[in-house]
N, C-alpha and C positions, 0 to 999 in steps of 0.2 A: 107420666100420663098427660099432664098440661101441657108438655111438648109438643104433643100427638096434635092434641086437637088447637092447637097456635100454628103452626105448622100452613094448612091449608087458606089463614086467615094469611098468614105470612107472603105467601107465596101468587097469590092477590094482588094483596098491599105493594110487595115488590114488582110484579111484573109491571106493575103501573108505575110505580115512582123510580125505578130502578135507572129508566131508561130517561130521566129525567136529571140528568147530573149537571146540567150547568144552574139549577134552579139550588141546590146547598152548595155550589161552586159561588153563586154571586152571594149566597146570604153570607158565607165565609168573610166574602173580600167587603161587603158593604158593613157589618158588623167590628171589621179590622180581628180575625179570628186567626189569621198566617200572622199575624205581626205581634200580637197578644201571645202566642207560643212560640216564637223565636222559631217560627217554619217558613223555607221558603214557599212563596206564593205556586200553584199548582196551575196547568194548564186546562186539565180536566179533574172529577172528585165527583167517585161515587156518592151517591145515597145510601150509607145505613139504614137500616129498616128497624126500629129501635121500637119494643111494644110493653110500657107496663100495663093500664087496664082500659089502656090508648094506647095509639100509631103517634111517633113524635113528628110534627110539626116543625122541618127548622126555622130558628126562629122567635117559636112559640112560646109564650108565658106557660108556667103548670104552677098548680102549690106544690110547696115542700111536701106535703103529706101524701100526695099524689105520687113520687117517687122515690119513697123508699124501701121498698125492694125491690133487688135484685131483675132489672128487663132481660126480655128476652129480646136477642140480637139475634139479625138473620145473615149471617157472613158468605151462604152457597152462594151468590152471585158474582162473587169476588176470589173464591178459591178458586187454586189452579194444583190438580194431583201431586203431589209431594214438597209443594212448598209450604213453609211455614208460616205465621203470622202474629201479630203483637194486635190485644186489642186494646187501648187505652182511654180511661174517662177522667178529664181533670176541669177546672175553676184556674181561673185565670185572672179573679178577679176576688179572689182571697187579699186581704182582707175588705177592698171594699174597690168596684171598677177606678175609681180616684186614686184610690189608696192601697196601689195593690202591691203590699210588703213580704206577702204571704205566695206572690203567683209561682207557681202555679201549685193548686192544693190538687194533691192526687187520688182522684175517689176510684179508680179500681186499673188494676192490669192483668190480663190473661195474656202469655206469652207461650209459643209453642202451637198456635191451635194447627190443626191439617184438617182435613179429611176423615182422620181417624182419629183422631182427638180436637172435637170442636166442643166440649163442656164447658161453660162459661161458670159456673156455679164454683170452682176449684180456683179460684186467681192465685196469681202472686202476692200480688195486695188484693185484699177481698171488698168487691162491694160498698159503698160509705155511701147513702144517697146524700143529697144538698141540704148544707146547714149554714146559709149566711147568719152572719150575726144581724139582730136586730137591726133595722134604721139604714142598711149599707146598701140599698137599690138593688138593683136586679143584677145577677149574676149570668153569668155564662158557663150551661156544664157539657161539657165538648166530647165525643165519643168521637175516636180515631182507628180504623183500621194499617195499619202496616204488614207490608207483605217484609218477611227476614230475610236475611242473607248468611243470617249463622246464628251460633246461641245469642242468650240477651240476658247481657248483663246491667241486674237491677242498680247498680251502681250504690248499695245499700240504702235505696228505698224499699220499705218495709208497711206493714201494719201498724208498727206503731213511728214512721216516721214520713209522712204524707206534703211535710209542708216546702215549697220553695223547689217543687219540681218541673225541671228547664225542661219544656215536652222539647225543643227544638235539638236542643244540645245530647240526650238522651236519644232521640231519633238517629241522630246524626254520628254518635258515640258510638253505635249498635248499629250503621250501613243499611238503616230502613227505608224505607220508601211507602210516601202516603199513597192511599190511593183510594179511601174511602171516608167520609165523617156525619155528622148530623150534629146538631147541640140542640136545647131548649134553653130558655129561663126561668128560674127562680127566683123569691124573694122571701123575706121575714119584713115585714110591716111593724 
């Protein structure tokens, strides 16, 4: 039922920002966001339309507490009838932007989505909102859209095994192609 009435806010939000894609194209490349996920640099890049109890801002600082559950993503601008897609959100800056041993930490993937299966709520890996440790600056937590080319193989990332995942190498493992993203920042003070 929150769907329902998100929905109309969503479709708002996007018709405005949608058509706005070199503005998270430059936040990407001034942020260094292709190069931090071992992705090559893109020509064009949608806008995700990303809403927990707000529209995300790329870019933008939120607190942690601010996102931790589960947003709603709005992907109808970017689907095309019977293709598939990968939706992915990872930290690239695990364990700290200096000190990043951990890049990439992987807080959620839905793979498979269409037309007819677009529930984000079922991931592969489900859901983990942002938990820098203490004192490690502000983070980068990165939502990526991929359209597929065939199944997708999690290369045994899991639930319970999140850490040190190569979004580029992964993308590129699996024949994906970006074509849409948003990120925010977080921190622990």
């Amino acid at each position: 039922m929150v769907i329902f009435s998100l929905t109309p806010l969503l479709v708002l939000f996007c018709s405005s920002v949608c058509s706005q894609n070199n503005h998270v194209l430059e936040a990407f490349m001034d942020d260094d966001i292709f190069e931090a996920l071992s992705l090559t640099p893109q020509n064009t890049l949608g806008t995700l339309s990303i809403y927990f109890d707000f529209f995300v801002e790329s870019g933008t600082e939120y607190s942690r507490e601010s996102t931790q559950e589960t947003p709603a993503v709005d992907l109808s601008p970017f689907m095309e009838y019977e293709k598939k897609y990968t939706l992915i959100m990872a930290d690239p800056d695990a364990l700290s932007r200096s000190n990043p041993v951990f890049r990439s930490y992987l807080h959620w993937i839905v793979s498979d989505l269409s037309f007819q299966n677009s529930d984000l709520r079922n991931g592969d890996v489900p859901y983990v909102g942002p938990g820098p440790p203490k004192g490690t600056g502000l983070h980068r937590y990165i939502f990526l859209l991929f359209e597929q080319t065939c199944f997708v193989d999690l290369g045994g990332f899991s639930n319970e095994n999140r850490k040190s995942f190569n979004v580029g190498e992964f993308a590129s493992g699996n024949n994906m192609k970006l074509i849409a993203g948003n990120y925010f920042l977080a921190q622990n003070k």
